[in-house]
C-alpha positions, 0 to 999 in steps of 0.5 A, spaced: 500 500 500 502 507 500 505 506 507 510 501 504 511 507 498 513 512 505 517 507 509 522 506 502 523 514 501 524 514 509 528 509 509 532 512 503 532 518 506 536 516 512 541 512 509 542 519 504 543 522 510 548 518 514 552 517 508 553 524 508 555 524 516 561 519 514 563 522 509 562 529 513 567 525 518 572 522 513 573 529 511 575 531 517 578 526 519 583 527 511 585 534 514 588 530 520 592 526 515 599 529 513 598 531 506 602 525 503 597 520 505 592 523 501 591 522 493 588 529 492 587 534 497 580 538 496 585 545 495 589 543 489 581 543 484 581 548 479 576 552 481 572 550 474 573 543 476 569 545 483 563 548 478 562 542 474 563 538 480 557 543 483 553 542 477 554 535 476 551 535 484 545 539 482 543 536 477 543 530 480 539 532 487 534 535 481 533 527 477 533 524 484 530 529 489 523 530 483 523 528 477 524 520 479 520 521 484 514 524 480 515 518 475 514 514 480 509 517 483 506 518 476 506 511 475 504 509 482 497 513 480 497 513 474 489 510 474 488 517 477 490 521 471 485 522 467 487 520 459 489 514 455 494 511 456 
């Protein structure tokens, strides 16, 4: 039913959230590290690099936070769309 629709979002949110926080923390944790144990220090991206990294970034939030889910949502309650399909 709906609720399982809800419970998987949820769920999908929360590990989202902690792969955010371990990244968070290995990020932290790299700063902590001699710069010779690190294979790219965040500081030597070109700023052009950064920007497409940005983008790439927002484009993905864009796809995955609205329209996957609308696409489902729309497939999930497509008899409620009124039409030929």
């Amino acid at each position: 039913g709906m609720t399982e629709e809800v419970d998987v979002e949820e769920k999908a949110k929360e590990l989202l959230q902690e792969a955010e926080e371990e990244e968070e923390e290995n990020m932290a944790e790299d700063t902590s590290l001699s710069s010779s144990t690190k294979a790219v220090p965040l500081k030597t991206y070109s700023a052009d690099k950064q920007k497409k990294w940005v983008a790439h970034g927002a484009i993905g939030v864009t796809i995955f936070g609205l329209l996957v889910p609308s696409a489902i949502s729309s497939a999930f309650f497509r008899d409620l769309i009124p039409g030929y399909w």
